[in-house]
DRENDO-1510 file (C-alpha; in Angstrom, 1 decimal, always signed):
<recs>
REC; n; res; u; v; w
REC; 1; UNK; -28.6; -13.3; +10.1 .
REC; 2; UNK; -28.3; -16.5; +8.2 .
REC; 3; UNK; -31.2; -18.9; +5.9 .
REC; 4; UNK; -30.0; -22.2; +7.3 .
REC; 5; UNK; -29.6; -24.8; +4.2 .
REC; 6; UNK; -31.0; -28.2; +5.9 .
REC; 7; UNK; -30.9; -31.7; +4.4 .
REC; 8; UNK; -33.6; -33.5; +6.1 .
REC; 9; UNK; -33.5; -36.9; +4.6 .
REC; 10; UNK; -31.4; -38.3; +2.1 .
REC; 11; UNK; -32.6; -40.9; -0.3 .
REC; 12; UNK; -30.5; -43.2; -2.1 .
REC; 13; UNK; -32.3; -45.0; -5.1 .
REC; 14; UNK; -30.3; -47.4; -7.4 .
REC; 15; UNK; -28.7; -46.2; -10.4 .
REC; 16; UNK; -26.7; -43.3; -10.1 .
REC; 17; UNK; -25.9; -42.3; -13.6 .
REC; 18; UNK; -30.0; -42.6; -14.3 .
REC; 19; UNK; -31.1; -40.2; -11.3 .
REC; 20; UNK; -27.6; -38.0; -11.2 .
REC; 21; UNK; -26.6; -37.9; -14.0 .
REC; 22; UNK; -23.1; -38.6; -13.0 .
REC; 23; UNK; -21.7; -41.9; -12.2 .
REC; 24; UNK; -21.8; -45.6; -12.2 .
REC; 25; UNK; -25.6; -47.3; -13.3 .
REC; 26; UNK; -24.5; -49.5; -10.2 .
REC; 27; UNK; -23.9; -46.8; -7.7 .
REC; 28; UNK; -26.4; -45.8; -5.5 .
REC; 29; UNK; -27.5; -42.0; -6.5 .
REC; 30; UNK; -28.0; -39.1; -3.8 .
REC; 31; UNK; -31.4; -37.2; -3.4 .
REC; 32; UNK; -31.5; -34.2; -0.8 .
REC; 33; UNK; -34.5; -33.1; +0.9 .
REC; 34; UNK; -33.6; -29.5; +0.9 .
REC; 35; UNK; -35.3; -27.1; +3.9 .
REC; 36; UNK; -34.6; -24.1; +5.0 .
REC; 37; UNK; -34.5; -22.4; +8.2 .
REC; 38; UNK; -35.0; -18.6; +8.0 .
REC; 39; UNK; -35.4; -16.1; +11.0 .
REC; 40; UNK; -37.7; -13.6; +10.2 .
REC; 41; UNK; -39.0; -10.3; +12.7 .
REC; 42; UNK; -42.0; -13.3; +13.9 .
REC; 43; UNK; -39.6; -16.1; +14.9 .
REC; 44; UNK; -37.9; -19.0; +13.0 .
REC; 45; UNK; -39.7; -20.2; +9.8 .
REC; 46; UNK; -39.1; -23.2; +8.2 .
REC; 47; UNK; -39.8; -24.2; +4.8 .
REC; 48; UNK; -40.9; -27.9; +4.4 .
REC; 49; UNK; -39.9; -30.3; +6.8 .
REC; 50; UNK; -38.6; -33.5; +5.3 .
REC; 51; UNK; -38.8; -36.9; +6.7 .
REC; 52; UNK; -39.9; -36.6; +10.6 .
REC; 53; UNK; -39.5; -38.3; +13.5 .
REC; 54; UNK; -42.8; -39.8; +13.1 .
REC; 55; UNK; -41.8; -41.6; +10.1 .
REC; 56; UNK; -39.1; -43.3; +11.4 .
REC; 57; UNK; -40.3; -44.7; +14.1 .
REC; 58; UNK; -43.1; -46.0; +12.1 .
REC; 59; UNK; -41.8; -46.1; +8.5 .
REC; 60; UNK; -44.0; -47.8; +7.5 .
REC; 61; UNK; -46.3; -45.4; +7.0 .
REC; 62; UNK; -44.2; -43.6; +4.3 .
REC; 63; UNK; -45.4; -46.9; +2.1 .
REC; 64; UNK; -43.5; -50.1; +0.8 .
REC; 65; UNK; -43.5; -48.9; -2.6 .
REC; 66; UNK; -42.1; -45.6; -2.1 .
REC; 67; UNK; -39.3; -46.7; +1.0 .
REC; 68; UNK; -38.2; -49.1; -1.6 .
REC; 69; UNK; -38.1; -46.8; -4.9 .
REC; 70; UNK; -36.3; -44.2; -3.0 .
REC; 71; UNK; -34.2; -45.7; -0.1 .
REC; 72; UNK; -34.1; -43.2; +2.3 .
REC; 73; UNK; -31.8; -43.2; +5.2 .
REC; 74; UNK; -34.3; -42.2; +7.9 .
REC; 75; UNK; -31.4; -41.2; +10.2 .
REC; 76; UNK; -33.0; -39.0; +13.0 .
REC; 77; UNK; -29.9; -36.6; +12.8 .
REC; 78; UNK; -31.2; -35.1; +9.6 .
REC; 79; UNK; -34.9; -34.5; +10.9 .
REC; 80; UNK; -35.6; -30.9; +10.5 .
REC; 81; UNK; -37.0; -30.6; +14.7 .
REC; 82; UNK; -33.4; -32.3; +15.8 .
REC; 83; UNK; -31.1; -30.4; +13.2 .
REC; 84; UNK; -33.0; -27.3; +14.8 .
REC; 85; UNK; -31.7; -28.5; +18.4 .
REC; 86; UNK; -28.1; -28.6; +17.0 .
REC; 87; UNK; -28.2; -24.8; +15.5 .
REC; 88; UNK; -28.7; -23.9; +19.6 .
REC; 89; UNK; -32.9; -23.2; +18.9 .
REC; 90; UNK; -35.6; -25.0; +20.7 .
REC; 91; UNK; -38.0; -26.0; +18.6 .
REC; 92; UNK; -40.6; -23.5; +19.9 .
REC; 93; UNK; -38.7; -21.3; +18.3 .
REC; 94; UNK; -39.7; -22.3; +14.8 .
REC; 95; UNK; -43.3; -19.9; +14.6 .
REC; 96; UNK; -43.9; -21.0; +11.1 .
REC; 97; UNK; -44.0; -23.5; +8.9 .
REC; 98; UNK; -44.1; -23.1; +5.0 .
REC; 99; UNK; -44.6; -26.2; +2.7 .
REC; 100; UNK; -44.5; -26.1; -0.8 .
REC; 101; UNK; -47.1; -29.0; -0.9 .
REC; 102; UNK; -48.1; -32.3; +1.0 .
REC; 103; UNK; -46.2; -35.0; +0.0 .
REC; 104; UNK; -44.4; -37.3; +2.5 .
REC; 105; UNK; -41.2; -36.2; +2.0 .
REC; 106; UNK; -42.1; -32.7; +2.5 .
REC; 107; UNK; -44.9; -32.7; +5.4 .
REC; 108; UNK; -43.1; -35.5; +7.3 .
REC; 109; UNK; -41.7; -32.8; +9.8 .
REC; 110; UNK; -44.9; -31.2; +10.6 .
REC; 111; UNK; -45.8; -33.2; +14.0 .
REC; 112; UNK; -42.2; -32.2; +15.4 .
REC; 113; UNK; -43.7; -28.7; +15.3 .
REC; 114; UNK; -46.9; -28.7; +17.3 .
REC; 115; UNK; -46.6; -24.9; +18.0 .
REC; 116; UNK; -46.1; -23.9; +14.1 .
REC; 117; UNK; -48.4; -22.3; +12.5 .
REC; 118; UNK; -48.3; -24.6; +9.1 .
REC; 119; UNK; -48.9; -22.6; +6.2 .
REC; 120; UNK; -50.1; -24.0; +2.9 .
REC; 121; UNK; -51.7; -23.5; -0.6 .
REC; 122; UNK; -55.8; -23.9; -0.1 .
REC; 123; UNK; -55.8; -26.3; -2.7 .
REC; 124; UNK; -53.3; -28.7; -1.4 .
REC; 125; UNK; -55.2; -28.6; +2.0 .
REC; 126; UNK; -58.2; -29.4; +0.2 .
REC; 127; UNK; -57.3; -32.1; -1.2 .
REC; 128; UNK; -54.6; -34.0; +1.1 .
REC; 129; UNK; -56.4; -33.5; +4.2 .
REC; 130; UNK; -60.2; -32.9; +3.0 .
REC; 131; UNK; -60.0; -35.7; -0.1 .
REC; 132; UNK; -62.2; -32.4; -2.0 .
REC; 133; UNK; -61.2; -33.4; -4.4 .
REC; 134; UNK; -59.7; -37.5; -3.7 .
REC; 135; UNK; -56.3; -37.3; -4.1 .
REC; 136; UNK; -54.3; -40.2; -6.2 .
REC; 137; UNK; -54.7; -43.5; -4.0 .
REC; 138; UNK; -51.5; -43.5; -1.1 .
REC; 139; UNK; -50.5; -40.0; -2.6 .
REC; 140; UNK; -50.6; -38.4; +1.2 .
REC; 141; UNK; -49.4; -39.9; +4.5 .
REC; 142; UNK; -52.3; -38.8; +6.5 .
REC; 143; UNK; -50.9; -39.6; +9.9 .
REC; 144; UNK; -48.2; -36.7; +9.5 .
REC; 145; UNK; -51.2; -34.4; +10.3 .
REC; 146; UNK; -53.2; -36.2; +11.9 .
REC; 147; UNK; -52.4; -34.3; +15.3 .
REC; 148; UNK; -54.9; -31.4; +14.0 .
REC; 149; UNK; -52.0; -28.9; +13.1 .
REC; 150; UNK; -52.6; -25.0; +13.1 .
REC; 151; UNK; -53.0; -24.3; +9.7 .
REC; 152; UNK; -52.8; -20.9; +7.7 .
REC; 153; UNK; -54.3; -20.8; +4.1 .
REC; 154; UNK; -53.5; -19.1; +0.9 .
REC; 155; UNK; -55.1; -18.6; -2.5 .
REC; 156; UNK; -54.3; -17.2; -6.0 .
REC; 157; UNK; -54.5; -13.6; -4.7 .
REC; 158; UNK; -51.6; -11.3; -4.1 .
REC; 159; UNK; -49.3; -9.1; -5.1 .
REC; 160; UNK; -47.0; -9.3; -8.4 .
REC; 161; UNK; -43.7; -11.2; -8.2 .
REC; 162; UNK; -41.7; -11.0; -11.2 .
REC; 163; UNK; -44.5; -11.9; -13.3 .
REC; 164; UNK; -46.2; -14.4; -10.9 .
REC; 165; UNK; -48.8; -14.0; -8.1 .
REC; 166; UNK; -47.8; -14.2; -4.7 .
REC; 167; UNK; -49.0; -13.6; -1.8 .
REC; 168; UNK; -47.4; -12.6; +1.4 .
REC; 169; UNK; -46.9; -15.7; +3.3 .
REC; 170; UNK; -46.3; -14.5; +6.7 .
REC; 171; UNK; -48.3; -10.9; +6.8 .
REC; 172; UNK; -47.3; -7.7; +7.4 .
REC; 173; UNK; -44.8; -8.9; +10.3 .
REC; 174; UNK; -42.5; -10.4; +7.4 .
REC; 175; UNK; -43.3; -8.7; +4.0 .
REC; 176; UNK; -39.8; -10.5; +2.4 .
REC; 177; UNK; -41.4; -14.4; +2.6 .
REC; 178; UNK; -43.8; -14.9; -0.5 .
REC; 179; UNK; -45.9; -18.3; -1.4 .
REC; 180; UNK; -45.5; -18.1; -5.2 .
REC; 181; UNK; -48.1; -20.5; -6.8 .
REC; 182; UNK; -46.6; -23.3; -9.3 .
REC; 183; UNK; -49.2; -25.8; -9.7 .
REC; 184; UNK; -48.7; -28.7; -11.8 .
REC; 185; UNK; -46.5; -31.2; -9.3 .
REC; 186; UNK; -49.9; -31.0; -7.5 .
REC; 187; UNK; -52.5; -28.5; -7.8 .
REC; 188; UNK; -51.5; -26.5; -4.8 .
REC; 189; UNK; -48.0; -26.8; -4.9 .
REC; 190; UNK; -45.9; -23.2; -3.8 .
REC; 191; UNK; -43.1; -22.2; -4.2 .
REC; 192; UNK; -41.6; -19.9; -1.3 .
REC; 193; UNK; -39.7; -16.9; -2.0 .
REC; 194; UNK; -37.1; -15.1; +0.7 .
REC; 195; UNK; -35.8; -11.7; +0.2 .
REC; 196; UNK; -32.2; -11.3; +1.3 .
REC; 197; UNK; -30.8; -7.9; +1.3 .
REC; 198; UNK; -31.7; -6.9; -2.7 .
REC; 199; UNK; -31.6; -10.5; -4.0 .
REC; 200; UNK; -34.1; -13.0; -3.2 .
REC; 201; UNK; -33.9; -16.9; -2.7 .
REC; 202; UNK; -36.7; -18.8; -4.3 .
REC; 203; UNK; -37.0; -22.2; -2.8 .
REC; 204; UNK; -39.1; -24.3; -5.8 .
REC; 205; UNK; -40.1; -27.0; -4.4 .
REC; 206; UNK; -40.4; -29.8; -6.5 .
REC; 207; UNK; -41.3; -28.0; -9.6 .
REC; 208; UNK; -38.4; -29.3; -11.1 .
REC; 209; UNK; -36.0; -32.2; -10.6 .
REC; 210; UNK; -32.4; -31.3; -11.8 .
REC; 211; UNK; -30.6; -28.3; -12.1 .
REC; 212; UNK; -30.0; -28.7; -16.1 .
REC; 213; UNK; -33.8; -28.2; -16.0 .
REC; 214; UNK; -33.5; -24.6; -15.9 .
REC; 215; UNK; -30.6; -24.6; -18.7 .
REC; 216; UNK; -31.3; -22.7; -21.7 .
REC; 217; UNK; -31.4; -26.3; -23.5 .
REC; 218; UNK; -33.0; -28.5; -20.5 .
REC; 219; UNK; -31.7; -31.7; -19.7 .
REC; 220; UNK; -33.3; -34.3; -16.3 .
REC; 221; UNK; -31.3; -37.8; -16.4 .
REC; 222; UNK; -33.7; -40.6; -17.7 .
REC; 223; UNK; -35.3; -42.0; -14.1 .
REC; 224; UNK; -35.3; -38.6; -12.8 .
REC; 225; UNK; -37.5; -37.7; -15.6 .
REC; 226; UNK; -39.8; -40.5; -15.1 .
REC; 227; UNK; -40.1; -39.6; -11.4 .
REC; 228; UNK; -41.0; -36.4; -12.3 .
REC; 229; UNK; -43.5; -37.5; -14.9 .
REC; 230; UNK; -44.9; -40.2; -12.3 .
REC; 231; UNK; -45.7; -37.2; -9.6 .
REC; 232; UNK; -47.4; -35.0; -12.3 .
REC; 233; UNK; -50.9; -34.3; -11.1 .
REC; 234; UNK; -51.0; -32.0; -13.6 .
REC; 235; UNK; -48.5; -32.1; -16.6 .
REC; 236; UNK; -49.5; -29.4; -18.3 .
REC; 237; UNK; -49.3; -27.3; -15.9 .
REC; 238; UNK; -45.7; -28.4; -14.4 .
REC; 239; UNK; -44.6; -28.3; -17.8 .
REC; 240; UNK; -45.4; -24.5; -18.2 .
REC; 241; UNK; -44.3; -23.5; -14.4 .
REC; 242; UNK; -41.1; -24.9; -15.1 .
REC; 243; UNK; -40.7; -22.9; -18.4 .
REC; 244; UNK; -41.5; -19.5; -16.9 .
REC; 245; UNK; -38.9; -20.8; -14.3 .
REC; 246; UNK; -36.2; -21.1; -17.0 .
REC; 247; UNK; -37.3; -17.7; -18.0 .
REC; 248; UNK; -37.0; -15.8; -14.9 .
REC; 249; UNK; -33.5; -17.5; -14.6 .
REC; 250; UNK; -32.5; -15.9; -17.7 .
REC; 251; UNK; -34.3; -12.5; -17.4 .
REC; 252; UNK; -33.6; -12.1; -13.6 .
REC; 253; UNK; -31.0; -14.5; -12.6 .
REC; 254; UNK; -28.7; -11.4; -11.1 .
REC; 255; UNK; -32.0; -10.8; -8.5 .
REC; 256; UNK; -33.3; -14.4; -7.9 .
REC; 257; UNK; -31.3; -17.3; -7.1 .
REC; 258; UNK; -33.9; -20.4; -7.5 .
REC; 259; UNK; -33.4; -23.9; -6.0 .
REC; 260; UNK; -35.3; -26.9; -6.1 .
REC; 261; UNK; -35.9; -29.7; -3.2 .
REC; 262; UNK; -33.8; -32.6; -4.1 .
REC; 263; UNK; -31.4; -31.8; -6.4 .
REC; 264; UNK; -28.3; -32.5; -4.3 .
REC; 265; UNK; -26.0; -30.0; -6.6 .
REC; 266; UNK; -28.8; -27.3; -5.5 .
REC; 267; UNK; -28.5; -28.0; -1.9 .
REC; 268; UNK; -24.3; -28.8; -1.6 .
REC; 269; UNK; -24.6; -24.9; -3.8 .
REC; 270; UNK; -26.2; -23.2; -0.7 .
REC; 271; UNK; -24.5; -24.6; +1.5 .
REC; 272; UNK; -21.1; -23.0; +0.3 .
REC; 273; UNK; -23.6; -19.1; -0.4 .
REC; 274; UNK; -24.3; -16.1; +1.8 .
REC; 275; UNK; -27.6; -15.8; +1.8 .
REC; 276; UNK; -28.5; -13.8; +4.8 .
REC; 277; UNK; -31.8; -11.7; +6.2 .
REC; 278; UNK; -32.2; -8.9; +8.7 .
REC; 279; UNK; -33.7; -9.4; +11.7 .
REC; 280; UNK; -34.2; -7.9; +15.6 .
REC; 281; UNK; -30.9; -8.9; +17.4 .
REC; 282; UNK; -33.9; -10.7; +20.0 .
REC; 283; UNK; -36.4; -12.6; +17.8 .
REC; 284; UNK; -34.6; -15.4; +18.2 .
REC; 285; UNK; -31.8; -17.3; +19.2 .
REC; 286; UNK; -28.6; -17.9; +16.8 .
REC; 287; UNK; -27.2; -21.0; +16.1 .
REC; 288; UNK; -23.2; -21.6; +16.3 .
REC; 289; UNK; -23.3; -24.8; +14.2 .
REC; 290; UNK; -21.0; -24.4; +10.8 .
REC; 291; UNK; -22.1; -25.3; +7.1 .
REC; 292; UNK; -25.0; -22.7; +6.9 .
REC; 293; UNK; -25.0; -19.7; +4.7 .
</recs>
């Protein structure tokens, strides 16, 4: 059984060369919102949900600031709930849903999921949905939970995880999905780890930016570095997550393949892997749709 690599909104700020790396400065660059869809022994689970339906029928809401930095498409083909339709699953199917943190272009999906059970870090609860403590003015997009999801919390507890703490994101029923803590992007941000066969897939979230992050010398083109640096709640603590990133590269790069949420040289990657799970033959249904891995 397959993790489904899903693009669920692609952004298109100006200056390629600046937010690529690669290209014209008058090209318009390409930003992924990178998902996954994973079956697991408890149903589908999806990590992050990109831009949702909600959003582009009201997009608005996403803020004029941000819908003008980032020029997203809002095509409702890439939504996470209808790319889920195409694969041949209803969207009931989808039992859980794991976000690396709250920002719009992560939580966007979460109405299109009312059945989900929406699993997140404690402290990014507390503070996108509770204001405990108030959040950076028009950081959140309230209204993407504002339907009073199911949520499921997690701490700093858990078990060891290649030197980090993590904690067993889905309970005993699915031991292999792991919310790893890498503050610093916010405070609760996660990132979520899948075991496939003896090799696991460790989606990062947006605890870094570009794939040359992780080289041995790092390198971010300039404006992707100053998004970056814009989102920092907490530098300090970005900073060092992303260094003990470049470190279990190195040390464990044969186990752990790691990806990040926007980098579209991450995401096109996948796309072309084999990254696959065991499941029950009758959890769920499989998709037939090609360019999944």
């Amino acid at each position: 059984m397959k993790i489904h690599h899903l693009n669920t909104g692609t952004m298109c700020p100006v200056g390629r060369r600046l937010v690529n790396g690669t290209g014209s400065l008058f090209q318009r660059a390409r930003l992924v919102c990178h998902c996954l869809l994973v079956e697991t022994n408890d149903g589908l689970a999806l990590v992050d949900t990109g831009i949702g339906l909600g959003d582009i029928a009201a997009p608005g809401r996403l803020g004029r600031r941000w819908l003008r930095q980032t020029a997203p498409r809002l095509d409702p083909a890439e939504t996470a709930v209808q790319q889920v339709k195409a694969l041949g699953y209803s969207p009931k199917d989808v039992r859980h849903v794991l976000l690396t943190h709250l920002d719009r272009d992560h939580a966007g999906g979460v109405p299109d999921f009312p059945h989900a059970a929406i699993h997140v870090h404690r402290a990014e609860h507390d503070m996108a949905v509770l204001r405990k403590p108030a959040p950076p003015e028009g950081r959140y997009v309230t209204g993407q939970w504002s339907h009073g999801p199911r949520w499921a919390f997690y701490g700093e507890e858990g078990e060891d995880w290649f030197g980090f703490k993590g904690v067993r994101a889905l309970g005993d029923k699915e031991a292999d999905v792991l919310m790893i803590p890498l503050a610093g992007h916010t405070l609760g941000h996660c990132g979520i780890a899948v075991r496939s066969g003896e090799k696991w897939l460790l989606h990062a979230g947006d605890s870094y930016f570009h794939h040359g992050q992780l080289d041995a010398s790092p390198r971010v083109p300039l404006m992707l570095g100053y998004f970056q640096r814009r989102g920092d709640m907490d530098r300090s603590m970005r900073i060092a997550n992303q260094e003990r990133l470049r470190a279990l590269k190195l040390n464990h790069g044969d186990r752990v393949r790691i990806v990040n949420s926007h980098d579209p040289a991450d995401y096109e990657h996948c796309r072309c892997g084999t990254h696959q799970v065991l499941k029950p033959e009758s959890t769920v249904r499989r998709g037939d749709r090609t360019g999944s891995s």
